[in-house]
C-alpha positions in Angstrom: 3.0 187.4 186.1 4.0 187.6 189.6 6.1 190.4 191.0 9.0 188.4 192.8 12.0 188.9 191.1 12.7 185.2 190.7 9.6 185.1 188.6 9.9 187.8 186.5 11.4 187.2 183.1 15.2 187.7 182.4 16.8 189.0 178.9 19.9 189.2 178.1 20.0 191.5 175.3 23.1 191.7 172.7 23.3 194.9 170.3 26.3 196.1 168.8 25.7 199.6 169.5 23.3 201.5 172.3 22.5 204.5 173.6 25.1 206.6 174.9 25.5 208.9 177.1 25.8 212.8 176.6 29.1 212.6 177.4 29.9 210.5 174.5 28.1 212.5 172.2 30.6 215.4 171.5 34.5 215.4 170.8 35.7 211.6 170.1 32.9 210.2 170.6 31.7 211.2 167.6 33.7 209.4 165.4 31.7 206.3 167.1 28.5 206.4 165.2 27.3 207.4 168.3 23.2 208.4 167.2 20.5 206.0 164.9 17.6 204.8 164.8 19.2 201.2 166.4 20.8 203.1 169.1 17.5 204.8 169.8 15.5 201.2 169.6 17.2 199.1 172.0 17.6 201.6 174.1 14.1 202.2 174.2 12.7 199.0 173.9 15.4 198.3 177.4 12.9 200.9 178.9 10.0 200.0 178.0 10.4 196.2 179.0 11.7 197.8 182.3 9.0 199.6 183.0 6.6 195.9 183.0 9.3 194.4 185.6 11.5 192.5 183.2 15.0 191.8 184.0 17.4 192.7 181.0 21.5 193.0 180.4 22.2 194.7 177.4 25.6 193.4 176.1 27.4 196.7 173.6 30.3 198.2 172.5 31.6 201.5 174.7 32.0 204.8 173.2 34.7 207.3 174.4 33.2 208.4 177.9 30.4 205.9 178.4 30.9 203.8 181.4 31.6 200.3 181.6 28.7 199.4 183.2 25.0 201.3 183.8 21.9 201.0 185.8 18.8 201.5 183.1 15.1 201.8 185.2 15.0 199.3 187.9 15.5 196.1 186.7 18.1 196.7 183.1 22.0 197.1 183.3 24.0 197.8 180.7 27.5 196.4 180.3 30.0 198.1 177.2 33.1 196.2 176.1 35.5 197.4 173.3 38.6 199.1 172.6 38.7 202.5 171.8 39.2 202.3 168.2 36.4 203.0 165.1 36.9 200.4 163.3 36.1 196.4 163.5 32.7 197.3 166.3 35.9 198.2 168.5 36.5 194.6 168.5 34.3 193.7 171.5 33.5 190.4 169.7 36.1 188.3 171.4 35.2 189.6 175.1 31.6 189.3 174.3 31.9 185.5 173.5 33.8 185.4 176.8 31.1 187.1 178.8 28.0 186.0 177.2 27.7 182.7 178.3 28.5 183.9 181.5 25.3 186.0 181.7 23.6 183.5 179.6 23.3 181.5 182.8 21.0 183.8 184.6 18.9 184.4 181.3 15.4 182.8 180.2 16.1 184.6 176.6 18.7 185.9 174.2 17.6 188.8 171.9 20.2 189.3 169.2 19.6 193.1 167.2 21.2 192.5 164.1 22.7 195.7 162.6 26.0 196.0 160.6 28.0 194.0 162.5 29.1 189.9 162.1 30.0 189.0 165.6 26.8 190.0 167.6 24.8 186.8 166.1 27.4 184.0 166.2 28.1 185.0 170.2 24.0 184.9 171.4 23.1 182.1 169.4 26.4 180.5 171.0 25.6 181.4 174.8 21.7 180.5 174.1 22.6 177.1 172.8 25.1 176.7 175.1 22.3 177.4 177.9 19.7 175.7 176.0 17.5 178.9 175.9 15.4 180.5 172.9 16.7 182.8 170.6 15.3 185.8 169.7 16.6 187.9 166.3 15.5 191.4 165.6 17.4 192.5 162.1 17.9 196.1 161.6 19.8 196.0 159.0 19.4 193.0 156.5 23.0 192.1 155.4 22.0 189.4 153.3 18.7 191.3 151.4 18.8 195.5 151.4 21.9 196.1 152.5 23.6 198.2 149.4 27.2 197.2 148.0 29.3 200.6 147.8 32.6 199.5 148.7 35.0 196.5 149.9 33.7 196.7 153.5 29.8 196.5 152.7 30.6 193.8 150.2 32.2 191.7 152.6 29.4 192.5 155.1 26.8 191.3 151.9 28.5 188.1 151.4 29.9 186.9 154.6 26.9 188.7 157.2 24.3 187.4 154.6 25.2 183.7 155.4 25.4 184.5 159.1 22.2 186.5 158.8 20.2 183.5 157.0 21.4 181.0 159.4 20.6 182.5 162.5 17.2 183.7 160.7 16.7 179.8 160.3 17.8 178.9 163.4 16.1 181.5 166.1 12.8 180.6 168.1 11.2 184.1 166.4 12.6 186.6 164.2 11.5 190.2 164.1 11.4 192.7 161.5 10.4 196.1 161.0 8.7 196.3 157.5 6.5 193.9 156.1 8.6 194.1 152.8 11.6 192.6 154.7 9.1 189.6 156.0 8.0 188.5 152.2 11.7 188.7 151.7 12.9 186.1 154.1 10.1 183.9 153.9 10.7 183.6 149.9 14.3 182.9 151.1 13.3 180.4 153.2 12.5 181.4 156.9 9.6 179.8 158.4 6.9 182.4 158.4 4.8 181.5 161.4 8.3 182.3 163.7 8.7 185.8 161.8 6.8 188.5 163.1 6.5 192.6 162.1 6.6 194.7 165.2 7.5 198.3 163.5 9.5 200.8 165.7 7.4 202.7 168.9 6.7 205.9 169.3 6.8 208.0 172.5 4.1 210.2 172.0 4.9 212.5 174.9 8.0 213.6 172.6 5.4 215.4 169.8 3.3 216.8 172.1 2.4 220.4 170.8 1.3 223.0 170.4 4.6 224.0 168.4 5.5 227.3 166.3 6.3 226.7 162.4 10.4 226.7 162.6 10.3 227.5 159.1 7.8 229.9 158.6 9.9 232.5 156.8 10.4 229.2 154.2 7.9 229.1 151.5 6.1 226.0 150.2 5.7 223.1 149.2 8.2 221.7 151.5 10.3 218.5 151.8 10.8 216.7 155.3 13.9 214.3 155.7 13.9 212.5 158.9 17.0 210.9 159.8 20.8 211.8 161.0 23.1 213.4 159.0 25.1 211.1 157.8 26.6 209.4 153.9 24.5 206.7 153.9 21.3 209.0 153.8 22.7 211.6 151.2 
């Protein structure tokens, strides 16, 4: 690939939530959801892509304090629309299907991460047909196949965000999961399996480099290690 920017691949990249910044990360902004393991993805994944020259916009919702719009690396931006309100993804679905197309026109690709949300994948697949460009899905969280019923809202994600989730699983260039257990699920369900492909999450290794002291050596064993955020869903 050559290193002119006119030649370098451009993403337009649609996630429901993102990385925020510190800011965000104490006094309202924690009623936002702000931390998890899709936040920490995309956000990573931007960075990594940056770093091999590719030109991304991440499309997201804003947290209290986060700014509208952010330089990531040397070739990403970020751009958060919303209200400031916790429920409904802050309702940034109606400005997104505004500005998508819109950004869609300087885009060779659309990457949709599919999480708990039902307007993120009906507004890329929209701005990539609209452009005539390939669609990329990445599902997070499976509405349609492990998400868990616990309540009205879940149930309506289940039945409505399951139809929108098998559509745009038939429908987009390549689909990406994280588990091969979610692969065998939608290929029995239907999705062609030479356009669905398991990439699990990254790791940065420079984050585990030792040596490090036992924090828990005044805890006897055996021991049990959770890994995750505190939060209902994992209890």
């Amino acid at each position: 690939m050559k290193s002119s920017y006119r030649t370098r691949i451009r993403v337009l990249r649609l996630c429901s939530v993102f990385e925020p910044p510190p800011t965000a990360l104490v006094g309202r902004g924690v009623k936002f959801d702000p931390i998890g393991g899709m936040q920490n993805h995309t956000a990573e994944l931007t960075r990594a892509l940056d770093r091999r020259g590719v030109v991304q916009t991440v499309l997201t919702t804003r947290p209290p304090t986060a700014p509208y719009f952010q330089r990531l690396g040397d070739h990403a931006r970020v751009i958060r629309l919303g209200l400031p309100i916790r429920r409904f993804r802050q309702l940034y679905g109606p400005q997104a299907a505004i500005i998508a197309p819109i950004l869609a026109a300087r885009a060779d690709v659309v990457h949709v991460h599919l999480g708990e949300d039902l307007a993120v994948l009906p507004v890329g697949a929209a701005a990539a047909r609209f452009h005539r460009l390939p669609l990329v899905l990445t599902v997070h969280t499976s509405l349609r196949h492990t998400l868990a019923v616990s309540d009205l809202r879940s149930a309506v994600l289940k039945a409505l965000g399951g139809q929108i989730e098998r559509w745009g699983e038939q429908s987009a260039e390549a689909v990406l999961v994280i588990t091969p257990r979610l692969s065998k699920l939608l290929i029995s369900d239907g999705a062609a399996e030479n356009r669905i492909h398991v990439i699990p999450p990254g790791v940065n290794p420079s984050l585990f480099e030792g040596p490090f002291e036992d924090p828990f050596s005044g805890v006897g064993r055996p021991r049990v290690l959770f890994v995750g955020r505190l939060a209902p869903r994992r209890a």
